[in-house]
N, C-alpha and C positions, 0 to 999 in steps of 0.2 A: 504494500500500500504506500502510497506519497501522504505528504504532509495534511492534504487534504481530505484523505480516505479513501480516496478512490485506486483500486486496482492498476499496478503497473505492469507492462507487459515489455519486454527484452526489443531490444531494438534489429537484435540478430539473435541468431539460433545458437545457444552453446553448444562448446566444442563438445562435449559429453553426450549429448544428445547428436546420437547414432543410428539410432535405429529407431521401428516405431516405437515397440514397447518401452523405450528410454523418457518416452512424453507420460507415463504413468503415474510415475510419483511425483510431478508439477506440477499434475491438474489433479489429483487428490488434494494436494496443498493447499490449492487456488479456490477450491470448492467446499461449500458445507457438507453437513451429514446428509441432507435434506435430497440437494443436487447429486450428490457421488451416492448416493442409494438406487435413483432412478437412472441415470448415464452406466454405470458401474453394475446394475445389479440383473439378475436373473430373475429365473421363475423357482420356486420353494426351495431343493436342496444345488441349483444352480449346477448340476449331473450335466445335462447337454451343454448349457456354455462353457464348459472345462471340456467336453469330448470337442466341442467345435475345434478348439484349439490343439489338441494334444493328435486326434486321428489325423491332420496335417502332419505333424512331426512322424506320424508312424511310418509313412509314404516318404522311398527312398528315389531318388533320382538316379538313372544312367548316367554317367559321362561320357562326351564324344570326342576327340580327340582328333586336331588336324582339319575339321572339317570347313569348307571355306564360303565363312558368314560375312566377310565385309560386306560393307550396304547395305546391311541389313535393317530390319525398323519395328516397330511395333504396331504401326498402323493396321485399323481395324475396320470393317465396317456391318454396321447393325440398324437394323431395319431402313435399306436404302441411303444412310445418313453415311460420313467416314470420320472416324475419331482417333484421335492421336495415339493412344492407347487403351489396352483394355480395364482398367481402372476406372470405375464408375462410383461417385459419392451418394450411398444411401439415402434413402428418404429416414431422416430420423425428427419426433416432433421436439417442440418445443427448447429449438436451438439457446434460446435467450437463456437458458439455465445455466451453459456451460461460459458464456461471451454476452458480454449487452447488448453487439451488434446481434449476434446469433447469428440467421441465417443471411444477411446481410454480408457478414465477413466470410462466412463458408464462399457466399457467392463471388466475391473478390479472390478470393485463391481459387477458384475453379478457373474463372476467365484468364489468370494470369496462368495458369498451368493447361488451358484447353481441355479441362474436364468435366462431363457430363454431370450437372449434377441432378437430382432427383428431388422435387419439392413436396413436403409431408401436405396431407391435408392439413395436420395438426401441427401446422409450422407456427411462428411464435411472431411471424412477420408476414403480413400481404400477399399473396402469390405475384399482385401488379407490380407491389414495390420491390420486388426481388429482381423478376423480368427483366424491369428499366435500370438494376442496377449492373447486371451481366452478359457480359457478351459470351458468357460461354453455353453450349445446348442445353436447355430445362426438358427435363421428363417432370412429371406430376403425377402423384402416387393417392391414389381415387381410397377412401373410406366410404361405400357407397354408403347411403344412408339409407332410411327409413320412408322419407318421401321424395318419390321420384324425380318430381319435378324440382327436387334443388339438390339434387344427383347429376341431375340433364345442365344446371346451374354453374354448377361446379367445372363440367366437364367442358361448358363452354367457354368460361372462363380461361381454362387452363389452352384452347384453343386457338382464343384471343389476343393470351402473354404467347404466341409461340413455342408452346411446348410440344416435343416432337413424339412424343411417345406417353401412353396411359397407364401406371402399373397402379395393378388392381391389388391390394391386398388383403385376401382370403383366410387367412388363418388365427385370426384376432377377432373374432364377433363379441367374445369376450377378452378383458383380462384374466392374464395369468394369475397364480397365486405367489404372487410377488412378498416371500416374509421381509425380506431386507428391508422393501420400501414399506412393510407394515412397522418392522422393528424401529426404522427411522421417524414411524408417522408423516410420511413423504404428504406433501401438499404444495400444490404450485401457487407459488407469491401470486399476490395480488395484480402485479403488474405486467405479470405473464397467462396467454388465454387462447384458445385452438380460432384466430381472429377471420379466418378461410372461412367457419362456420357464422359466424354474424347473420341474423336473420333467417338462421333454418324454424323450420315451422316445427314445435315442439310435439310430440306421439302424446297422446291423452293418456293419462296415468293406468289406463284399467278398474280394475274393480278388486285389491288384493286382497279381499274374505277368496276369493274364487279363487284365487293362486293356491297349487299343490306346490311350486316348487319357484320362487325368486328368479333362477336361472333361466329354465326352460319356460316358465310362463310369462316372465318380465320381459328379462334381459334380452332375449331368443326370440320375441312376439317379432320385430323385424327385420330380424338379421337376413343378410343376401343369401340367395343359391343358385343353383347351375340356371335356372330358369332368368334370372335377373341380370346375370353376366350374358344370355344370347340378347337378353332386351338391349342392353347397355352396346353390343356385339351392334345393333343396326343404329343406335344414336350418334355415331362417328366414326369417321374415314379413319383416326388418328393408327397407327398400335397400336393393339392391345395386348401387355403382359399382364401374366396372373403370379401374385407374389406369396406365395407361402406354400408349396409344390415339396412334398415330399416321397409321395408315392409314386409308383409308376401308373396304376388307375387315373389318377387323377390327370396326370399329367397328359392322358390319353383322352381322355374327358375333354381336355383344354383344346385340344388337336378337333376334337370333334365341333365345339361349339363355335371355330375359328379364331382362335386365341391366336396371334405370332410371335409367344415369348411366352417363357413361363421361367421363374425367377425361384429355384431350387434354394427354399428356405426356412427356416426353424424359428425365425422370428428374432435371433440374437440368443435363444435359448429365454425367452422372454416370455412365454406361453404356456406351453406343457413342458413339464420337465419329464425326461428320459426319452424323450424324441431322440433320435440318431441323427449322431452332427451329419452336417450337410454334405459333406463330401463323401460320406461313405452312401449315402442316398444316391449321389451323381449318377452314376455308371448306370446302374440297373432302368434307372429313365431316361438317360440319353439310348437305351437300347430300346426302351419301347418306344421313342417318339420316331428314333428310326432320320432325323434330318429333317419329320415334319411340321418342328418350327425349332425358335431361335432359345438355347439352353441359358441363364443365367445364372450366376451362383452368388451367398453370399454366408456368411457366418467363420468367425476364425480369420478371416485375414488377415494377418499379419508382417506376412514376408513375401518380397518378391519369386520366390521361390513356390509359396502357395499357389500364385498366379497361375504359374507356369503351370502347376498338379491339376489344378481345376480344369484348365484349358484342355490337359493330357485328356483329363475324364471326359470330355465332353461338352463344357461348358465353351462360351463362345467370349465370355467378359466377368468380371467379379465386382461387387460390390463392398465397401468400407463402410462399416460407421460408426462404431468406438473411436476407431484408431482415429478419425480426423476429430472427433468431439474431443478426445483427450486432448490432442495437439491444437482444436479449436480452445478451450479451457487454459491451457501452458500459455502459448504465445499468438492468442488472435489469427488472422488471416494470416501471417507468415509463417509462423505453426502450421497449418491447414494444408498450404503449397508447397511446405518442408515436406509433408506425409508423404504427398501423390510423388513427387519427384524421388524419395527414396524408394518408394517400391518399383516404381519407375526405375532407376537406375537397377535396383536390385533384378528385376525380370530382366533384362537386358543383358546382366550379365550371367543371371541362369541361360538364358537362350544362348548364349553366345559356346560354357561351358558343358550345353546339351546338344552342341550342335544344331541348332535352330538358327535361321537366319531370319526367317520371319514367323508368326502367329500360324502359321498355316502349314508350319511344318511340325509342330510339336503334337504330337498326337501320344498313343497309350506304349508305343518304343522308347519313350523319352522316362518313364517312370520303369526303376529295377524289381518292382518287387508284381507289378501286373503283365497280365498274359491273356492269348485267346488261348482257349481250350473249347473246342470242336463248335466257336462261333460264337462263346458266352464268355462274359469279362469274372477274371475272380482276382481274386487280390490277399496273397499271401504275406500275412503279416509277421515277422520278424516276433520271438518272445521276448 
């Protein structure tokens, strides 16, 4: 803090801060119980956000040696669009928790690093005032609601700011049972609020003598389903990814109703706990979708070298959102463009020591420990 209270933030990135996880114990620092409960925390015993991380580390890389990558690049392209690389900035809400800018500054290091970012419904900042702040691509990440017609609302909006892409995110109708953020008594300040939502028409309360059960008959009375994503399917030309895909049914599903992206994810481990991190989910649905639409991945990233695993599996781009909230929390927007650029570098120099000269050569030869075996992927894990 400075003399006058307010938060000070590093004019440059210390030399100690190396990698991403090195932005962890600064933005703990920087943050109360309140904030590092909800950024920081899981769903009950926090089981899947530890597997997110660790079944990465279990997955060994080939090396290739001699192989001749100069020119090489990282350039990618998804849904018709071409992006610098495949590091994509989650949709995460109520950025202002970790930064005052919030998503403001997120948006300033995306444009300065040419990266996608991804705007929560329950972003803490305007979806307009972001748009006009960034030149870099917005996607907008859909909560569909309860009344259609400020679904339709919403959706036009984000078509308005220029947002090139839809992700639909399916796997949250409710909260997780989040104990950290009970243990904290987590509640967002006053001055932070989901501001996207302004003017949604509120669902009449019910009649709770008639309720068997809060969840199923409250919570559940308007949560989306397959029926509501083919509606939402003819309301926009835009893409549409579906983001919480862990099965392979599902994911097949998404194929059928015309989905073109489907965003392989666990929530952050923020849901259900003991779901299977995300990467070990990959393979088995990039086998069912078979190339009939576009893979995403997100949960655990941490390392350039993750990037590259993901890719192996089948994914086509990976998603962040811890690791730039921590380095958004440490050092502002320069933190945030510190993030992408290191894994950035980091992928670059796995491709290079994978023999990979570009994204489109890394495929399931680049990871030592997977194999076909008579046309189906398995994955033999080291004890």
């Amino acid at each position: 803090m400075d003399a006058g209270g307010q938060r000070t933030l590093p004019e440059r990135i210390p030399r100690e801060i190396a990698a991403v996880a090195d932005y962890v114990p600064s933005a703990r620092a920087r943050l109360d119980d309140n904030a590092w409960a909800y950024i920081d925390g899981g769903a009950a015993d926090e089981l899947t956000l530890r597997w997110n991380r660790e079944s990465f580390d279990r997955l060994r890389l080939k090396p290739r040696v001699l192989a001749p990558v100069a020119g090489g690049h990282t350039r990618t392209t998804l849904f018709g669009a071409e992006y610098a690389h495949p590091i994509l900035l989650a949709p995460v809400a109520y950025q202002r928790l970790a930064h005052p800018e919030g998503e403001l500054a997120v948006a300033h290091a995306a444009s300065a690093t040419d990266t996608a970012m991804v705007v929560s419904t329950l972003s803490s900042i305007l979806l307009e005032e972001i748009a006009v702040t960034t030149r870099a691509p917005l996607w907008f990440q859909l909560y569909m609601q309860a009344d259609r017609g400020f679904t339709r609302a919403l959706v036009e909006r984000a078509e308005t700011c220029g947002c090139r892409v839809l992700v639909v995110t399916v796997d949250a109708p409710i909260n997780g049972v989040r104990n950290r953020e009970q243990r904290a008594g987590f509640r967002l300040p006053p001055d932070i609020a989901p501001v996207n939502l302004r003017g949604m028409p509120l669902s009449p309360p019910g009649r709770p003598e008639s309720w068997q059960s809060q969840v199923f008959d409250r919570m559940m009375a308007g949560a989306p389903t397959w029926a509501d994503l083919e509606w939402l399917r003819g309301e926009t030309a835009l893409p549409i990814v579906i983001k919480g895909i862990l099965s392979p049914e599902d994911a097949v599903k998404a194929v059928e109703i015309g989905a073109d992206g489907v965003i392989v994810s666990n929530h952050g481990g923020r849901t259900l706990d003991t779901l299977p991190a995300t990467i070990d989910a990959l393979p088995a649905i990039a086998e069912a979708v078979d190339g009939r639409l576009t893979l995403l991945l997100d949960g655990g990233v941490r390392r350039g070298t993750d990037v590259l695993k993901a890719l192996a599996l089948g994914a086509r781009a990976v998603l962040i959102g811890r690791p730039y909230l921590y380095a958004l929390a440490a050092a502002g927007p320069l933190g945030v463009a510190h993030v992408i650029r290191v894994l950035r570098d980091e992928l670059e120099a796995a491709m290079v020591l994978t023999g990979c000269a570009t994204l489109g050569e890394i495929g399931r030869q680049t990871l030592f420990d997977v194999y076909a075996d008579q046309g189906r992927t398995s994955t033999a894990f080291p004890a």
